[in-house]
C-alpha positions as CSV (number, residue, x, y, z in Angstrom):
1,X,103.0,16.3,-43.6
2,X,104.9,13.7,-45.1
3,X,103.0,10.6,-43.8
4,X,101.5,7.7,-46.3
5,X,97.7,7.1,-45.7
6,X,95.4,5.1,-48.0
7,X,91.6,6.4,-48.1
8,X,89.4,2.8,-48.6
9,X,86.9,0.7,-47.6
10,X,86.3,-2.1,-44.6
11,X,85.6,-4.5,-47.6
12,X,88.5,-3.5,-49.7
13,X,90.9,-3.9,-46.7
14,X,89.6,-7.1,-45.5
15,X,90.2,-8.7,-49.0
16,X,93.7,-7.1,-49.3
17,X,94.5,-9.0,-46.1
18,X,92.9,-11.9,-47.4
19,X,95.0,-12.1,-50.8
20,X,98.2,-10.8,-48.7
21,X,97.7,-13.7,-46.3
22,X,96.9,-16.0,-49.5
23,X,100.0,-15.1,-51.3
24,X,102.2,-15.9,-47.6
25,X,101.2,-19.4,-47.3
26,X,101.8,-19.8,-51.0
27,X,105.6,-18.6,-50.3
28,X,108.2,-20.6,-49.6
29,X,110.5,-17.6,-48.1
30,X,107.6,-15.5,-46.5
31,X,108.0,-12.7,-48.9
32,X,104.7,-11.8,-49.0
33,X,104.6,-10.5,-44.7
34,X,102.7,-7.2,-44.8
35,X,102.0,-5.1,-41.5
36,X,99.2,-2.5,-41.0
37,X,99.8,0.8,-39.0
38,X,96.6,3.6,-37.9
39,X,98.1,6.8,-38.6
40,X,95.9,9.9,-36.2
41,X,96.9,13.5,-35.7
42,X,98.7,12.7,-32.8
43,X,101.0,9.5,-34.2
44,X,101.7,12.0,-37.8
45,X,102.7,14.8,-34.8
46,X,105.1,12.3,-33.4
47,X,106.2,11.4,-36.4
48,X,107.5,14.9,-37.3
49,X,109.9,14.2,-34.3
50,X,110.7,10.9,-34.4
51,X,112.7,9.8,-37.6
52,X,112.4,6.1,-36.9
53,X,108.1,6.5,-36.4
54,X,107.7,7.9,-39.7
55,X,109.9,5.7,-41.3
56,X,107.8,2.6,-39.9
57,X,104.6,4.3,-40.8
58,X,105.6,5.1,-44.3
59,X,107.3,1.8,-45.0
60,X,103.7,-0.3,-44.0
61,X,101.8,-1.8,-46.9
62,X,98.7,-0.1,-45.4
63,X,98.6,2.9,-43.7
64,X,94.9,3.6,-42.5
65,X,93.5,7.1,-41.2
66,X,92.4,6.8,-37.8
67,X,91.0,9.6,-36.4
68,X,88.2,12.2,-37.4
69,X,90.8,15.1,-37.0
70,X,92.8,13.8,-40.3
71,X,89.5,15.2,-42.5
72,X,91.4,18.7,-41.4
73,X,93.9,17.8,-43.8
74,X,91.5,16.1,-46.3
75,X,87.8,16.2,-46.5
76,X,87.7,13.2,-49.2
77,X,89.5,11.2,-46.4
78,X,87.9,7.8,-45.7
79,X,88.0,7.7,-41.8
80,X,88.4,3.8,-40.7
81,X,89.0,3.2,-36.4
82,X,91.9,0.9,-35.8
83,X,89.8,-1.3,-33.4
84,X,87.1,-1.4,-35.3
85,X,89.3,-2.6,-38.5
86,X,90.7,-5.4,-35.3
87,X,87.4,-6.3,-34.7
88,X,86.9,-7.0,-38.3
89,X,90.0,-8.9,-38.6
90,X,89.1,-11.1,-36.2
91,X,85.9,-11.9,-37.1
92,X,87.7,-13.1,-40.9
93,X,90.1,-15.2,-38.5
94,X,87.6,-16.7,-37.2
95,X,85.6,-18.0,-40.6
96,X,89.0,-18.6,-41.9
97,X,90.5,-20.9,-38.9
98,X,93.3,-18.5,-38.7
99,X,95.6,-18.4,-35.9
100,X,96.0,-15.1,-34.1
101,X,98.5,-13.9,-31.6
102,X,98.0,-10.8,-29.3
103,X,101.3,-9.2,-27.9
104,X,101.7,-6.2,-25.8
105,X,99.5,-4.3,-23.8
106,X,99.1,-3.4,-19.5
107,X,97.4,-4.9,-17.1
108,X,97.8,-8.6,-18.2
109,X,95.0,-7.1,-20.9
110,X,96.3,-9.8,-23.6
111,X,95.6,-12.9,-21.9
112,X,92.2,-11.5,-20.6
113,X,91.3,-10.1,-24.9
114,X,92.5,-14.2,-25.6
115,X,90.0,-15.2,-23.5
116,X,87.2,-13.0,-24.4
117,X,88.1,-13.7,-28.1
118,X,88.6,-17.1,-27.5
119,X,84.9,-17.1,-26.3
120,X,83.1,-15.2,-28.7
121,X,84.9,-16.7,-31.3
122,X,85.1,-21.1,-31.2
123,X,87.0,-21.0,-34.9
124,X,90.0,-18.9,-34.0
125,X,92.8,-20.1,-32.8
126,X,94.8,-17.4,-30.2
127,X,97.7,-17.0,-27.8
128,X,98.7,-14.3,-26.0
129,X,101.6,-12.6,-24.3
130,X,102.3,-9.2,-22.6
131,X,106.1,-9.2,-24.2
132,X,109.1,-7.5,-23.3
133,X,109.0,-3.7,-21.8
134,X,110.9,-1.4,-24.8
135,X,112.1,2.4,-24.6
136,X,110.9,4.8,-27.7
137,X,113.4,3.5,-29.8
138,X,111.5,-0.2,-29.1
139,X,114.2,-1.7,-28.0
140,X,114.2,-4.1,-24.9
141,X,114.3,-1.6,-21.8
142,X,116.8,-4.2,-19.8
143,X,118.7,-7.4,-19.7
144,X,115.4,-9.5,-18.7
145,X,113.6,-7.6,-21.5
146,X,116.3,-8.7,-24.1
147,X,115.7,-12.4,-23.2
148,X,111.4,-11.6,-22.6
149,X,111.8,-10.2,-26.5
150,X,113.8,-13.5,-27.2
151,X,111.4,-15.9,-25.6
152,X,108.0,-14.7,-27.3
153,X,109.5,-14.3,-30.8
154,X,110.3,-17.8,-30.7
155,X,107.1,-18.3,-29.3
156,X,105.6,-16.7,-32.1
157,X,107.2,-18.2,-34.7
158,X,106.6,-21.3,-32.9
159,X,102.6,-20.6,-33.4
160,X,103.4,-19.1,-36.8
161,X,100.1,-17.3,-36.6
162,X,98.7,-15.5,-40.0
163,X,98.0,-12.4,-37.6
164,X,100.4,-10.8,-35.2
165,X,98.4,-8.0,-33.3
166,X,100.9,-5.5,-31.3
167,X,99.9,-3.2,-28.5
168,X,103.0,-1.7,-27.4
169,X,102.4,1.9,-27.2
170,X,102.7,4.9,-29.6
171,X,106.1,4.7,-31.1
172,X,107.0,1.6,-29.6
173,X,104.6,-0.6,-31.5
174,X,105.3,0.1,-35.0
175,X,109.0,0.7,-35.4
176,X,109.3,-2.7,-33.2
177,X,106.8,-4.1,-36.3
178,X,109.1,-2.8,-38.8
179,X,112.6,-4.1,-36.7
180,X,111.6,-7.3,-36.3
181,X,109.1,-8.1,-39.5
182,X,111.9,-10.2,-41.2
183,X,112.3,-12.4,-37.6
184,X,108.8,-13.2,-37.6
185,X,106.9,-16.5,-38.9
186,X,103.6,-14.5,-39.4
187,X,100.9,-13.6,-41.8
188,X,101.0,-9.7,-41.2
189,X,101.1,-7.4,-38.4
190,X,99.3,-4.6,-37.2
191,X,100.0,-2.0,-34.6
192,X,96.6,-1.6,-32.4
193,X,97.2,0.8,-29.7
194,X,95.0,0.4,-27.0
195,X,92.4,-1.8,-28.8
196,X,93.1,-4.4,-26.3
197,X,91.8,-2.1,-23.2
198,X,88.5,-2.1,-25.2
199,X,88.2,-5.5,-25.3
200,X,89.3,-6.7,-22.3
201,X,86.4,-4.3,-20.4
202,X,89.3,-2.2,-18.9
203,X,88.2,0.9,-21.5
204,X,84.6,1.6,-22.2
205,X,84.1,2.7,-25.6
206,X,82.2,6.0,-26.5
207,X,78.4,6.3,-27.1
208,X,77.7,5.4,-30.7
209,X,76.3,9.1,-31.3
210,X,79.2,10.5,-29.9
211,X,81.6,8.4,-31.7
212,X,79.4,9.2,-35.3
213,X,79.4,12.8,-35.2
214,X,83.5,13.2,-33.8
215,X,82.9,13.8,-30.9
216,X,85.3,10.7,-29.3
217,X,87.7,12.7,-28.1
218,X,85.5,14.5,-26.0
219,X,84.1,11.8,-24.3
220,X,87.6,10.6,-23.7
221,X,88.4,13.8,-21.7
222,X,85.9,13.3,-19.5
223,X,86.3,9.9,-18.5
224,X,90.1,9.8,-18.8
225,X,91.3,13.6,-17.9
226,X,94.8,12.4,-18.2
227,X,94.3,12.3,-21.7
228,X,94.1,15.8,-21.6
229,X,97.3,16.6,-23.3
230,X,97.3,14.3,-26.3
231,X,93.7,15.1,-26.6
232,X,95.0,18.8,-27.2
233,X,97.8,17.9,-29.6
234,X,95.1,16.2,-32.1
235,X,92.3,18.7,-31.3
236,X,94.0,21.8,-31.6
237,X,97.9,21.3,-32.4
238,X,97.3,18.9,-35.6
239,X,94.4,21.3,-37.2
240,X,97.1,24.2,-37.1
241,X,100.2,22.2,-38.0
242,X,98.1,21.7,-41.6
243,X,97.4,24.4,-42.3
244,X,101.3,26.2,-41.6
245,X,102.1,23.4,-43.9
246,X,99.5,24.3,-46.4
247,X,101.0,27.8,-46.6
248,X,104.6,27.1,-46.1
């Protein structure tokens, strides 16, 4: 359907990171910034509609399937969870001394993931902030937000982090990546969705059995109902969409 996905491994991500970060702090000019998006059946939906979405997910320099529904499209597909791949990242931060920065998110759910992380984790160095609020075209929603946008990428850039992890919202979060990559004194980037709910204790995550045989999104509709309609996009509207494209 027109979307860029990579089928890999943890391992073989991790260590793509690793020589992408290398290869950053070797350069002068920052050439070498890469950012990371999750494509799932609902964001490649979306991105059907949205011209800007699946220009951002196409231009990342990995793309990583995210969701057991994406199989419907290709068995051979190598599933990988965005917050499980976050989890991961930060655990290399962490034997690396990297510095990490967390932006986005409701709920002040940044600051409390910074101090969870910042717990767990005694070698990684981690600020936080909620940034500005943006429409769907991830632009700064009003005056205030213009100079909130303002404030925190100088506060990044200040911190110059090798990580930049973004929680803005589905399509907020990755066309904002690919606006303001060349801005940014970073590492790499990667759009994370609602990872930081999960660690903050504000989401609980699925039974492991449930999560191992596909049955997430299930357990998603019964503890968050609302869910109900983006549930049905990736549940029944994606697995049709594919195959109407298979045919057409």
């Amino acid at each position: 359907m027109g979307i860029n996905v990579a089928s890999t491994t943890n391992s073989e991500l991790l260590t793509r990171v690793e020589d992408f970060i290398s290869c950053s702090s070797e350069s002068d000019s920052g050439s070498r910034k890469f950012y990371i998006v999750t494509p799932n059946p609902e964001l490649i939906l979306m991105a059907q509609k949205v011209p800007n979405l699946k220009s951002a997910l196409n231009a990342a320099d990995i793309s990583i399937p995210d969701g057991i529904g994406l199989k419907v499209a290709d068995p051979s597909l190598k599933i990988i969870k965005g917050r499980e791949l976050f989890a991961d990242l930060v655990k290399l931060a962490n034997k690396k001394s990297w510095k990490v920065f967390l932006l986005g998110g409701l709920d002040q759910e940044a600051e409390i993931s910074k101090r969870k992380l910042g717990n767990s984790y005694r070698n990684l160095r981690i600020e936080s902030s909620d940034g500005p609020k943006l429409d769907n075209n991830a632009e700064p929603f009003s005056e205030n937000d213009k100079e909130v946008e303002k404030n925190v990428i100088a506060q990044i850039n200040e911190f110059n982090p090798q990580l930049l992890f973004v929680a803005f919202g589905n399509p907020k979060q990755e066309i904002w990546i690919k606006k303001n990559l060349s801005k940014l004194n970073i590492g790499g980037a990667m759009a994370v969705g609602g990872t930081f709910r999960y660690v903050a204790g504000l989401s609980k995550l699925p039974p492991k059995w449930m999560a191992k045989i596909g049955l997430e999104w299930l357990y998603r509709l019964i503890t968050e109902p609302k869910r109900i309609g983006r549930i049905f996009k990736a549940v029944v509207v994606f697995p049709l969409k594919v195959i109407l494209y298979r045919f057409s």
